[in-house]
C-alpha positions in Angstrom: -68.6 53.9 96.7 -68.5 53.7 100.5 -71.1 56.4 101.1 -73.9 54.8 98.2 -73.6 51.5 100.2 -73.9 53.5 103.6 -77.1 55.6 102.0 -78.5 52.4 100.3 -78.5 50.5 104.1 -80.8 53.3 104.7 -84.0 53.6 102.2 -85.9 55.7 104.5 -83.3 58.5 103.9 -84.1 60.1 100.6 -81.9 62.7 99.4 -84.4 65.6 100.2 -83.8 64.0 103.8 -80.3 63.8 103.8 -80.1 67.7 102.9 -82.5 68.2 105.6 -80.3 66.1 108.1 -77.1 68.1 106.6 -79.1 71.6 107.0 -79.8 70.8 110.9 -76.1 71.3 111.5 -75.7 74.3 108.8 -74.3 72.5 106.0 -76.3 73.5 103.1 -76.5 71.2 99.9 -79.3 70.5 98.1 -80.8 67.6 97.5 -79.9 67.3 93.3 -75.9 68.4 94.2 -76.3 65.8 97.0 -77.1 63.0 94.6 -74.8 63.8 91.7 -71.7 63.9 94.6 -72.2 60.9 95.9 -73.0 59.2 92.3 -69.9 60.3 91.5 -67.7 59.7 94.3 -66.6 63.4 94.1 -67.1 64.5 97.1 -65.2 65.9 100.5 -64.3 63.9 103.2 -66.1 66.7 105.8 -69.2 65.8 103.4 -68.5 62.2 104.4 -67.8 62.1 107.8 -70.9 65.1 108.4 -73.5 62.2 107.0 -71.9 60.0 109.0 -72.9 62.1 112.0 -76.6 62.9 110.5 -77.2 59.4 109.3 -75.5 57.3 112.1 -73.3 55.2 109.6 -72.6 52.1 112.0 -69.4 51.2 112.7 -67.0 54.0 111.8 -66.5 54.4 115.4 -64.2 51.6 114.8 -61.6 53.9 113.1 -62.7 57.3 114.4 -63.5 58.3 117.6 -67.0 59.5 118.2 -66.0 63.3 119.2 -64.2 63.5 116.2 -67.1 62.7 114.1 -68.8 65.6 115.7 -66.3 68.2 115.6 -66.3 67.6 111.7 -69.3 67.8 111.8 -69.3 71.7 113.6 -66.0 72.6 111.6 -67.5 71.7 108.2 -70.8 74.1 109.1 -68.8 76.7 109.7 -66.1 76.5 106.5 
């Protein structure tokens, strides 16, 4: 439950915020599929890495390079 730790470091990011963040580079979830994703760990990876992005998760620069991040990010919008 990687993301629900990475979300629960961050209280001031409700899920209506996440989808919001999400929406800003054209991924489109809403806010009740959001929650019942990540409560479930059934998810994509793109979904991952794109709140990653929005949400700055600290530290997975370590393993992924910053650019990459971002170019999820765009490839995910656009699937």
């Amino acid at each position: 439950m990687l993301m629900q730790s990475e979300l629960d470091a961050r209280p001031w990011i409700s899920w209506a915020e996440l989808s919001r963040r999400l929406a800003a580079i054209g991924e489109h979830v809403t806010p009740e599929a959001l929650s019942t994703q990540v409560k479930s760990g059934a998810f994509p990876a793109t979904l991952f890495l794109q709140c990653a992005v929005v949400c700055s998760f600290v530290g997975l620069e370590l393993f992924v390079d910053q650019s990459d991040l971002h170019e999820a990010a765009r490839r995910g919008s656009a699937a």
